[in-house]
FITI-684286 format. One line per 10 residues: their letters; for each residue x, y, z of C-alpha. Coordinates in pm, 1 decimal. Layout:
# FITI-684286
A	X,Y,Z; ...
# end
This chain:
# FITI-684286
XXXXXXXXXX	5709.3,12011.0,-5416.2; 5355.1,12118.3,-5498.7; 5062.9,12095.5,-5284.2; 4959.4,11742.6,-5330.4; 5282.7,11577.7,-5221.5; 5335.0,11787.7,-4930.3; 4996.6,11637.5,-4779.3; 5098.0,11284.7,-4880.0; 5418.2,11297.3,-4658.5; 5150.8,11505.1,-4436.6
XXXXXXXXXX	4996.9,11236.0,-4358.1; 5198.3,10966.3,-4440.0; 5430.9,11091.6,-4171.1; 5146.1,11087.8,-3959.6; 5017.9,10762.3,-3996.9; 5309.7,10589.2,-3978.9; 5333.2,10274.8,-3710.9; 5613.2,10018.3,-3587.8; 5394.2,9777.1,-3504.6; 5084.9,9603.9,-3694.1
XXXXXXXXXX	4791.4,9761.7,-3835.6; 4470.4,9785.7,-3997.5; 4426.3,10025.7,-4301.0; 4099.8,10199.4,-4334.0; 4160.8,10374.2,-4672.1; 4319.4,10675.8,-4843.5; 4340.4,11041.4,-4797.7; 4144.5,11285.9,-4959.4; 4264.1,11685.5,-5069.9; 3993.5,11925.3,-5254.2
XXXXXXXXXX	3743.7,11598.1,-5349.2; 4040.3,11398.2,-5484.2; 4194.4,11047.1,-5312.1; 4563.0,11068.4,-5311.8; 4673.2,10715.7,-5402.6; 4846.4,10534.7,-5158.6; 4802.0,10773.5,-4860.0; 4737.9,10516.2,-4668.1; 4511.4,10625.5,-4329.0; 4587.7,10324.7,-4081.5
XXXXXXXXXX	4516.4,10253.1,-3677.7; 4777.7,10060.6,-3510.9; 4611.1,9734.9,-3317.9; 4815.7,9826.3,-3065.3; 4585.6,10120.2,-2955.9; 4240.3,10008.5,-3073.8; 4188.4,9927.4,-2685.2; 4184.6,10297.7,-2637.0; 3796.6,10280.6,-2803.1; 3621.4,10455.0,-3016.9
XXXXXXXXXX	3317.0,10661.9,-3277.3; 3195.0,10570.6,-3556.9; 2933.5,10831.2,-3637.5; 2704.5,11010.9,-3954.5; 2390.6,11057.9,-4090.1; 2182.8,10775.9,-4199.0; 2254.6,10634.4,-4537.3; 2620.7,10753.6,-4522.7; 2824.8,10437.4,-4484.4; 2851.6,10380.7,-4108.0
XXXXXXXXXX	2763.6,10024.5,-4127.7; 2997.5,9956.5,-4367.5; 3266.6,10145.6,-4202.4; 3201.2,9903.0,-3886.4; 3230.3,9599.8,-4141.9; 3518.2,9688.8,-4290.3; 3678.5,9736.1,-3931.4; 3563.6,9392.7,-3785.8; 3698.1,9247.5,-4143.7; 4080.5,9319.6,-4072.0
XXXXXXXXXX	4010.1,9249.8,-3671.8; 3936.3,8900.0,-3755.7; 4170.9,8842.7,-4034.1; 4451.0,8972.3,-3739.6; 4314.1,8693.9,-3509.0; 4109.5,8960.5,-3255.6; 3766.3,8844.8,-3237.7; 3504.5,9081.7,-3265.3; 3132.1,9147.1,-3072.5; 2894.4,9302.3,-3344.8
XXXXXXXXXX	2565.0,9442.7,-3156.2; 2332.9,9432.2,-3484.2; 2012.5,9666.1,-3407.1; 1934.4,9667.9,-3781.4; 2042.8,9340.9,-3895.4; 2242.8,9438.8,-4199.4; 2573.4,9272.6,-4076.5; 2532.2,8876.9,-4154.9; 2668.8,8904.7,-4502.8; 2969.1,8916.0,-4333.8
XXXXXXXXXX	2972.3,8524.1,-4336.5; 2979.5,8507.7,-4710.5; 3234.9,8705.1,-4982.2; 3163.7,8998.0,-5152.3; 3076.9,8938.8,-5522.4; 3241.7,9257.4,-5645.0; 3128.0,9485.6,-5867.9; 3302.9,9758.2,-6106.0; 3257.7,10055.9,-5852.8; 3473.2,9815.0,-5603.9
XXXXXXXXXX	3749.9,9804.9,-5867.5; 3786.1,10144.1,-5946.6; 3737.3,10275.1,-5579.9; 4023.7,10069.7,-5449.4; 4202.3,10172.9,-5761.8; 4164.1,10483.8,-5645.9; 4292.6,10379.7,-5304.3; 4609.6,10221.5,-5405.8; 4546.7,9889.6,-5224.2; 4373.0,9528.4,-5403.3
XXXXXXXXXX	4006.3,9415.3,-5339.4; 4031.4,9059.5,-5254.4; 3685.6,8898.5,-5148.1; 3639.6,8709.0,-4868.2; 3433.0,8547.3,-4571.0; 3476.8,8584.9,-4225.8; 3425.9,8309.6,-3901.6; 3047.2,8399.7,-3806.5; 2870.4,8316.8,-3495.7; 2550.6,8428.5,-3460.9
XXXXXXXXXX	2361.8,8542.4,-3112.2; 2047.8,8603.7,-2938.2; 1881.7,8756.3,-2632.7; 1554.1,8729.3,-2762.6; 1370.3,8524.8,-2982.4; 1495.0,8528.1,-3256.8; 1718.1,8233.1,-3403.0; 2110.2,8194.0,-3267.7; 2267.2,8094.7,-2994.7; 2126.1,8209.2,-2671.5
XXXXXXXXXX	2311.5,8463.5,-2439.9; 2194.0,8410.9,-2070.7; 2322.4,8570.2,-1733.2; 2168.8,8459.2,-1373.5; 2041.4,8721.3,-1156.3; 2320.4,8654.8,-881.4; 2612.7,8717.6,-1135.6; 2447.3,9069.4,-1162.4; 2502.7,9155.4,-807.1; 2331.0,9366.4,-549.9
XXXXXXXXXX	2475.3,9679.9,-674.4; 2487.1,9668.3,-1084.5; 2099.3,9537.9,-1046.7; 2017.2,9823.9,-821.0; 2163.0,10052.7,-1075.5; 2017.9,9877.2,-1365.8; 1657.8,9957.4,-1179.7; 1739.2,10280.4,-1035.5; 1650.9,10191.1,-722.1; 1656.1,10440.4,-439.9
XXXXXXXXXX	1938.9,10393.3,-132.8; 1665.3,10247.5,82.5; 1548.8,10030.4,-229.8; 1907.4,9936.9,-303.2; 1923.4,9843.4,92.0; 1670.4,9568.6,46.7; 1826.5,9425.2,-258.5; 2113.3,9360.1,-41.7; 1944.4,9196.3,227.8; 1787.5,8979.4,-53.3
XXXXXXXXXX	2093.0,8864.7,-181.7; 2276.8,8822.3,169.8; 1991.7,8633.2,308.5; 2031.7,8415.9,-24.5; 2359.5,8308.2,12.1; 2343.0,8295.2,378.6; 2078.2,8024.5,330.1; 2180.3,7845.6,-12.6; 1867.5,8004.1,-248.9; 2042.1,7999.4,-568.8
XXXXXXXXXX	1937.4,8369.6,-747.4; 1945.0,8282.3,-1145.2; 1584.4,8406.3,-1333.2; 1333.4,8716.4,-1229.2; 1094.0,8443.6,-1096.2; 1312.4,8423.9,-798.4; 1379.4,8742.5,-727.2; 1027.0,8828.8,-711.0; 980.0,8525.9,-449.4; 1218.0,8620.5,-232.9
XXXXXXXXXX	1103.4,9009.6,-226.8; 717.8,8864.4,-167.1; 859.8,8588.0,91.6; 1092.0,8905.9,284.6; 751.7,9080.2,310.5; 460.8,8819.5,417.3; 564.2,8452.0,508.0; 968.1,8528.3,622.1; 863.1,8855.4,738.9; 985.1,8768.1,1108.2
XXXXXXXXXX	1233.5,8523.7,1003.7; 1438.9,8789.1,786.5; 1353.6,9124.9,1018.6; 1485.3,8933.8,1360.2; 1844.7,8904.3,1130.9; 1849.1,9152.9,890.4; 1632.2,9439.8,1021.3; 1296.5,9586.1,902.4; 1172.9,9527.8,495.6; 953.0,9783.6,370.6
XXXXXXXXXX	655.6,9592.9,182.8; 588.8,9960.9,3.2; 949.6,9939.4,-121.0; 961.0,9614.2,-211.2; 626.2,9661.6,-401.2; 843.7,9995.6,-615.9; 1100.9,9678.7,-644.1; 862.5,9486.7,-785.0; 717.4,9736.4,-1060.8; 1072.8,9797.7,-1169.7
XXXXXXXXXX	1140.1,9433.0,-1220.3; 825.4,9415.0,-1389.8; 894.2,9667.3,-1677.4; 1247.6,9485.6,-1743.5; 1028.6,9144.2,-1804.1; 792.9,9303.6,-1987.7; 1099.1,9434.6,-2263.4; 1218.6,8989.1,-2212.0; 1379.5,9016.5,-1950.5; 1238.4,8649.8,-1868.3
XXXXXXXXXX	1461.7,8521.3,-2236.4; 1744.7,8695.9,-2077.4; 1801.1,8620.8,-1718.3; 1855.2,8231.3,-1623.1; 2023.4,7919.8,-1690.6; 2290.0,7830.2,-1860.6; 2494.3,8125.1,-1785.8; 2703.4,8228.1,-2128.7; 3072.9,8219.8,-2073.6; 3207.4,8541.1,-2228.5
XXXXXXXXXX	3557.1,8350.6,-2299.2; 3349.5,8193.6,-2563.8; 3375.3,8561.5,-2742.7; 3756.5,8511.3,-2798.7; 3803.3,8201.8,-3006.0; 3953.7,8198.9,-3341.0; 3885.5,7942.3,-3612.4; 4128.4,7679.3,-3742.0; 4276.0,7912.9,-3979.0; 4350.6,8161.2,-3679.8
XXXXXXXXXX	4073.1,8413.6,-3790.8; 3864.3,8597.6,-3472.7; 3570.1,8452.5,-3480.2; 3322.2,8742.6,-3514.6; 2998.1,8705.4,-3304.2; 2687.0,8918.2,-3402.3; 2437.4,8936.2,-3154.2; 2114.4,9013.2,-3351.1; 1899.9,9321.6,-3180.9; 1690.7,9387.5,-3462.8
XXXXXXXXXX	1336.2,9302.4,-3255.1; 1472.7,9532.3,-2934.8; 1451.8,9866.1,-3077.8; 1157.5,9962.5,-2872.6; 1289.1,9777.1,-2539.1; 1584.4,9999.8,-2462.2; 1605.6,9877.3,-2055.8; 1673.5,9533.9,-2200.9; 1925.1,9631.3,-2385.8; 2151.7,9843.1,-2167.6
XXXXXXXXXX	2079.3,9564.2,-1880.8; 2248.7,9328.9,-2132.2; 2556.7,9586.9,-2237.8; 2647.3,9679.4,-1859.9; 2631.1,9305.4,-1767.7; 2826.6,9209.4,-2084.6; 3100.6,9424.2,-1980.8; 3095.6,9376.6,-1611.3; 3153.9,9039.8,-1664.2; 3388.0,9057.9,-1910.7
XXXXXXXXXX	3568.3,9311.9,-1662.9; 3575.2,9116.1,-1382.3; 3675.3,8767.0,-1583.7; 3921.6,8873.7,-1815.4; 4287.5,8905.7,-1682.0; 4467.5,9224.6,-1701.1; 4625.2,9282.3,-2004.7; 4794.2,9662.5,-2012.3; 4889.8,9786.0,-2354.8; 5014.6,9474.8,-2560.8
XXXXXXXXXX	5069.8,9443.5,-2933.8; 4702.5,9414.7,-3028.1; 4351.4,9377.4,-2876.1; 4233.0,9062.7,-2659.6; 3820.9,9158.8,-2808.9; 3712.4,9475.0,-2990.3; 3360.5,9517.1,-2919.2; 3100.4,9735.0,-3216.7; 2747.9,9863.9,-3035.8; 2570.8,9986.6,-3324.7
XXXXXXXXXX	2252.8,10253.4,-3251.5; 2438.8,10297.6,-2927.5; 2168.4,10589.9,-2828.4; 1997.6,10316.2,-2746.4; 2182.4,10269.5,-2408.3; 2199.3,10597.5,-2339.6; 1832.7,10663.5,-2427.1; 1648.1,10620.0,-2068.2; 1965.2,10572.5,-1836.3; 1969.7,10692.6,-1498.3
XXXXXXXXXX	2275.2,10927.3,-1379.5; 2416.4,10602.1,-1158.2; 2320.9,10390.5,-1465.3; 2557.2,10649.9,-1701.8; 2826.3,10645.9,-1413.6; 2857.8,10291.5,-1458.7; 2896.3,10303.6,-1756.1; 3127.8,10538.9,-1810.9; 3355.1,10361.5,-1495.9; 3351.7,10012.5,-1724.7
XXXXXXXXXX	3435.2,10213.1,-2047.6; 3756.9,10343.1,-1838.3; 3847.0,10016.1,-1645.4; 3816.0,9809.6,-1900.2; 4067.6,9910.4,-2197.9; 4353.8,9753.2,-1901.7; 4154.1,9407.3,-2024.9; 4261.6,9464.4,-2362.5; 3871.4,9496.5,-2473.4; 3806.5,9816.9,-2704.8
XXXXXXXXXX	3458.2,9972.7,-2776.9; 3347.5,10163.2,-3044.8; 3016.9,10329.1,-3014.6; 2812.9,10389.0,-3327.8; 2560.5,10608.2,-3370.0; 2433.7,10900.7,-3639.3; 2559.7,11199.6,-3398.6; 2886.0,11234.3,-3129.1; 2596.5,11440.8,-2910.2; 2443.8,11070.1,-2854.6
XXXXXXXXXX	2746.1,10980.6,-2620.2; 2798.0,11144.2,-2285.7; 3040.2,11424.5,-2321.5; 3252.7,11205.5,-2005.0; 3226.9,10920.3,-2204.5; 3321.2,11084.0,-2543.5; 3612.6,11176.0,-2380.6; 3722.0,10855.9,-2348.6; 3705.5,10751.3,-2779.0; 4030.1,10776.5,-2891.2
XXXXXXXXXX	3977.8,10646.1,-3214.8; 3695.7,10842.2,-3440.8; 3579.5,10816.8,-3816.5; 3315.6,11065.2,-3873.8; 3102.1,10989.4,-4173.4; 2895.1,11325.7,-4300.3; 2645.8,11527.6,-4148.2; 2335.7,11680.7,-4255.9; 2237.9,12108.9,-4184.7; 1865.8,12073.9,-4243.3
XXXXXXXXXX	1820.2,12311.8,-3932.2; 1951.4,12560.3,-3727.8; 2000.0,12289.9,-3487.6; 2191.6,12076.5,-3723.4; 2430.9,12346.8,-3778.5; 2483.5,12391.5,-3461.2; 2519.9,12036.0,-3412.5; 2819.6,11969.4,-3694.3; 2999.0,12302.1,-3516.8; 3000.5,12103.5,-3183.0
XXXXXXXXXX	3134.1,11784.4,-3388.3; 3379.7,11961.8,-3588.3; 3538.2,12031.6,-3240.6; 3617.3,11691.3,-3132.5; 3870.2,11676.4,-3427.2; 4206.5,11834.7,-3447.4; 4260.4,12159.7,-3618.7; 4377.7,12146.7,-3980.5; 4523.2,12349.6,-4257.1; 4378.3,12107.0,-4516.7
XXXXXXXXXX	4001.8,12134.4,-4419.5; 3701.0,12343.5,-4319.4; 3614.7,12065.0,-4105.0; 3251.1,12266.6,-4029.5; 3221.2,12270.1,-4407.6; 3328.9,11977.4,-4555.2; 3100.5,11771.7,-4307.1; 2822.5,11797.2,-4533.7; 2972.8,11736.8,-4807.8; 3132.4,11419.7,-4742.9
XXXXXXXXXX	3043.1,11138.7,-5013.2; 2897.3,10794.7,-4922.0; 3160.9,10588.4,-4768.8; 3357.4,10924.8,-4696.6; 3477.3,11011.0,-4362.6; 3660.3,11228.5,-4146.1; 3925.4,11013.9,-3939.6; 4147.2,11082.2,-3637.5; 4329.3,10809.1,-3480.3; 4604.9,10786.8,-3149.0
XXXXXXXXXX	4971.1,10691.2,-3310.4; 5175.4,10442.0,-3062.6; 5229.2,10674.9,-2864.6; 4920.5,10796.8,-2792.1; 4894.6,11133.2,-2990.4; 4656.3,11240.2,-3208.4; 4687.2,11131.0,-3584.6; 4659.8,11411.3,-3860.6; 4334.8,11504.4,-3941.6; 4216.1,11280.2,-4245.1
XXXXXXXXXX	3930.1,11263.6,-4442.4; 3923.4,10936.7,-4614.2; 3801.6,10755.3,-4929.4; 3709.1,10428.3,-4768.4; 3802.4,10056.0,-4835.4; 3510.2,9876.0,-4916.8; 3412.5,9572.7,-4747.5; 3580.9,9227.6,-4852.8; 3264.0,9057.3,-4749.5; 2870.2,9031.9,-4924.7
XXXXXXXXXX	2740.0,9415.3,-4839.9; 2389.1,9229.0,-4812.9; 2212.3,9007.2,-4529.2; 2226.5,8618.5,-4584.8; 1924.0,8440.8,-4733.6; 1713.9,8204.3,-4462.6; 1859.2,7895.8,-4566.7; 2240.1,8044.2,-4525.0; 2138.9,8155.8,-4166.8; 1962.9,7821.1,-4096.6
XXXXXXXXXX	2265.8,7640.9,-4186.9; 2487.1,7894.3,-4046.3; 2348.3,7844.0,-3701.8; 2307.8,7457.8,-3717.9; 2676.4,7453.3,-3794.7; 2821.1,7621.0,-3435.4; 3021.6,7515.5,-3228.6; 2850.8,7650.6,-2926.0; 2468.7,7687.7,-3000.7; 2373.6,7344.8,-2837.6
XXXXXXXXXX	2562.7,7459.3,-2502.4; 2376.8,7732.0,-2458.5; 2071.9,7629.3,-2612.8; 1962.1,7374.0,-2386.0; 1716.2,7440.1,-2165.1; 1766.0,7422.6,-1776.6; 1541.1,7479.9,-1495.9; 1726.8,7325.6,-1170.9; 1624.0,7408.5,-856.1; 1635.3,7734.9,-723.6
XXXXXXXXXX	1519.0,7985.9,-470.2; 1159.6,7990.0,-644.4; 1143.4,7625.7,-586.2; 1277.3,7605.4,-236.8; 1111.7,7914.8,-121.3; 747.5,7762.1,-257.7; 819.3,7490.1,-106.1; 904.5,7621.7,216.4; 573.9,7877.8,187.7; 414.1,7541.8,172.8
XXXXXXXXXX	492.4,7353.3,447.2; 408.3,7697.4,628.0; 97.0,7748.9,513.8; 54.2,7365.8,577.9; 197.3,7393.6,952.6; -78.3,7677.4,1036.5; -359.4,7497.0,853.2; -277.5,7246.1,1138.1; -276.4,7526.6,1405.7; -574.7,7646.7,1286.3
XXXXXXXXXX	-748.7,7320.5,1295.0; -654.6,7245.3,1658.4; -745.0,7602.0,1775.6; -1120.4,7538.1,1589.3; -1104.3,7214.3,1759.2; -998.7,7381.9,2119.9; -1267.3,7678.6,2073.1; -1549.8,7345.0,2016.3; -1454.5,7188.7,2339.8; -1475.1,7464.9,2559.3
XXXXXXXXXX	-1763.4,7593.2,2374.1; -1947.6,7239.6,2467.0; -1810.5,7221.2,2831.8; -1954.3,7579.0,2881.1; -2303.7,7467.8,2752.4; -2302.9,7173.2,3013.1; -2193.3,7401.6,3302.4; -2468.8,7642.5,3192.6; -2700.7,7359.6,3170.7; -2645.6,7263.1,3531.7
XXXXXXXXXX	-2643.2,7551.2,3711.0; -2986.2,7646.5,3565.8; -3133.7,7370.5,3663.8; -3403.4,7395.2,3943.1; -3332.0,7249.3,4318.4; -3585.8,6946.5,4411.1; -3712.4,7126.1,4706.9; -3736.0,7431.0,4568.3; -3942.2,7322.7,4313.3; -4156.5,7121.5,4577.3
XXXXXXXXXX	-4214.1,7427.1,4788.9; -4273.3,7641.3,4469.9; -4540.0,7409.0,4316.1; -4907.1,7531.7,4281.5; -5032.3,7221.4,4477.7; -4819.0,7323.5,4738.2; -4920.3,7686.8,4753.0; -5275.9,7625.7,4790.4; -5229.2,7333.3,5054.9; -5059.4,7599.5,5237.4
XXXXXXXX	-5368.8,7852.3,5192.8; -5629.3,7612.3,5255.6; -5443.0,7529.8,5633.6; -5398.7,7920.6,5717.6; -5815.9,7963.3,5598.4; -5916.5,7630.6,5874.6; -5715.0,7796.6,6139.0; -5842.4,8156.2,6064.6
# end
């Protein structure tokens, strides 16, 4: 048996499953695909997350395609975070082309083109169905954390929220937030100390300015009415497909605190609403954040602890995560500990700091007697990777590095008028496009400042009106008392005085 066939059984020992499966593509030796060793990741374990990782240009994106592809055609929806908006084309089929052919001829396994369920989503302005969460389903403490508030900070936030449900002020946009933070320190001042103790108005201002640079990023788009039910992310079509939802990022590059308020809320509420699941034959939702730097970019240490608690908790939902991004070092070591799954694309050594990085990446794979992993990292093809995947029973897969399938859908974004008509044809996008603006604590708080500011106008006036009186009554006593006794003035008078004289001269 020469070389070639002992790493075929090598690895098709390896990647051998009971249960179903996705296939990614074949396994390379010295440059060269072996035919028909077949590198697959049971469904079964694809809740155990994972990386998807490379240098630009080296066929991450299509790697992540290919993956939510088979997802859907298995009936497991599929979240697609799109930063770059490259990833619509998956509504329409690929058209093919000769390099298609011969690479899955290389493979061992038929290119059949196809389309894929679509829904398209937004936090921002741009055009799709609009994802919205309320301020109250956030919760004292994941908002706190979101804005890196200090204990004492994350103190008042409580208060705010008790003394909101304790007196039926409905929390859903920024707007009333703020109110209730300017109420707690001016106009309720007395009314909230005397029950809930003493409200900084210099933390509540720090409040403020932290709320202030999440609106500036959209915040306002994001946080309101109507809420979006995440069990709207695990339909399938009529033909039992996963509908695959891509929630286009592509203006939110530069507004990085949006974002990772929108991923931890995402999956906190998908934590706390889905039911658990444990390990069952396949994924309930397999969730793709593409450029995922971008959460970790300005997080705070509780921010990154929250994080990483979700990305534990939340694989007993039956939701798996796959993080992609050009470099493993972009995840927290804690949470790349978690990834079970990982297909690392190749890696450029421009620097000594490159090199260094692809040394530290070649160590999150296993060992193998097939590959310089350090070496062949840079030499990887396009639409080449490195793959290491758990088996059923949670072990390690053999080492692979993998001629990939190709996508079965357009590798291209759609045209306007395909999106246009994409959108108008949803299922969900007049639900949550319609705008709502019910009452809330914004409303009922202005309101209440009103009648306030109305009730010590009032005050005012009759205290004015008080101050008059006595002011006039004082005149009138002052008046009276000044005024000059009749005899007095008699006695005093200059006709008088020399009447007087003119007697004591006679009788002198």
């Amino acid at each position: 048996m020469n070389k070639e066939e002992v790493f075929f059984n090598h690895i098709t020992e390896g990647y051998k499953t009971k249960g179903d499966f996705i296939t990614f593509g074949s396994a390379m030796l010295n440059g060269t695909t072996i035919k028909e060793a077949f590198v697959k990741v049971p469904l079964k374990t694809l809740n155990r997350h994972g990386l998807i990782a490379g240098a630009t240009g080296t066929g991450k994106t299509k790697s992540l395609q290919v993956m939510a592809e088979n997802l859907s055609e298995k009936g497991i929806p599929v979240l697609l975070m799109d930063i770059k908006g490259d990833l619509s084309g998956l509504a329409q089929p690929s058209p093919g082309h000769a390099k298609i052919d011969e690479r899955h001829a290389a493979i061992g396994l038929p290119f059949d083109a196809k389309k894929f369920p679509v829904e398209i989503l937004t936090i921002s302005e741009q055009k799709g169905t609009r994802l919205r969460a309320t301020v109250s389903e956030f919760g004292p403490v994941l908002l706190s954390r979101i804005l890196d508030l200090s204990d004492a900070q994350s103190g008042i936030v409580s208060i705010v929220f008790q003394y909101c449900d304790d007196h039926k002020l409905p929390l859903l946009d920024l707007n009333d937030f703020k109110k209730v933070l300017q109420y707690a320190t001016d106009e309720g001042k007395e009314e909230i100390q005397s029950e809930y103790g003493l409200i900084s108005k210099a933390s509540t201002g720090a409040i403020l300015r932290k709320i202030l640079e999440i609106d500036q990023q959209g915040g306002d788009l994001f946080f309101g009415e109507r809420s979006f039910d995440v069990q709207d992310l695990v339909r399938v079509d009529e033909n039992g497909k996963g509908i695959i939802s891509i929630l286009r990022l592509t203006d939110i590059q530069d507004k990085p605190k949006l974002f990772s308020t929108f991923m931890l809320q995402l999956l906190a509420e998908i934590y706390s609403t889905f039911p658990e699941q444990g390990d069952s034959g396949k994924p309930e939702l397999v969730i793709f954040i593409d450029e995922a730097h971008l959460i970790f970019k300005e997080a705070s240490k509780a921010l990154l602890s929250q994080i990483e608690s979700i990305v534990k908790l939340i694989r007993s939902k039956g939701i798996g995560l796959f993080f992609v991004t050009q470099n493993p070092n972009d995840v927290p070591e804690d949470i790349l500990g978690q990834l079970g799954l990982k297909v690392q694309h190749a890696l450029r050594a421009f620097t000594a700091k490159d090199r260094k990085a692809i040394k530290l990446a070649a160590e999150n794979y296993p060992s193998s007697e097939y590959y310089d992993v350090d070496e062949v990292l840079t030499q990887l093809g396009i639409g080449e990777a490195f793959i290491s995947v758990l088996n059923e029973k949670g072990i390690p897969t053999p080492l692979a590095c993998t001629m990939m399938r190709a996508p079965m859908s357009r590798m291209d974004i759609l045209t306007d008028k395909e999106l246009k008509q994409l959108i108008e044809n949803s299922r969900i996008y007049y639900k949550y496009n319609e705008t709502i603006d019910r009452e809330s604590a914004y409303e009922i708080l202005s309101e209440k400042i009103e009648t306030i500011n109305e009730k010590e106008a009032v005050e005012e006036k009759k205290k004015e009106e008080l101050k008059r009186s006595k002011s006039t009554s004082s005149r009138t006593r002052t008046r009276k008392s000044t005024r000059m006794n009749p005899i007095l003035k008699v006695v005093t008078s200059a006709t008088f005085i020399r009447g007087i004289l003119g007697i004591l001269k006679r009788v002198i």
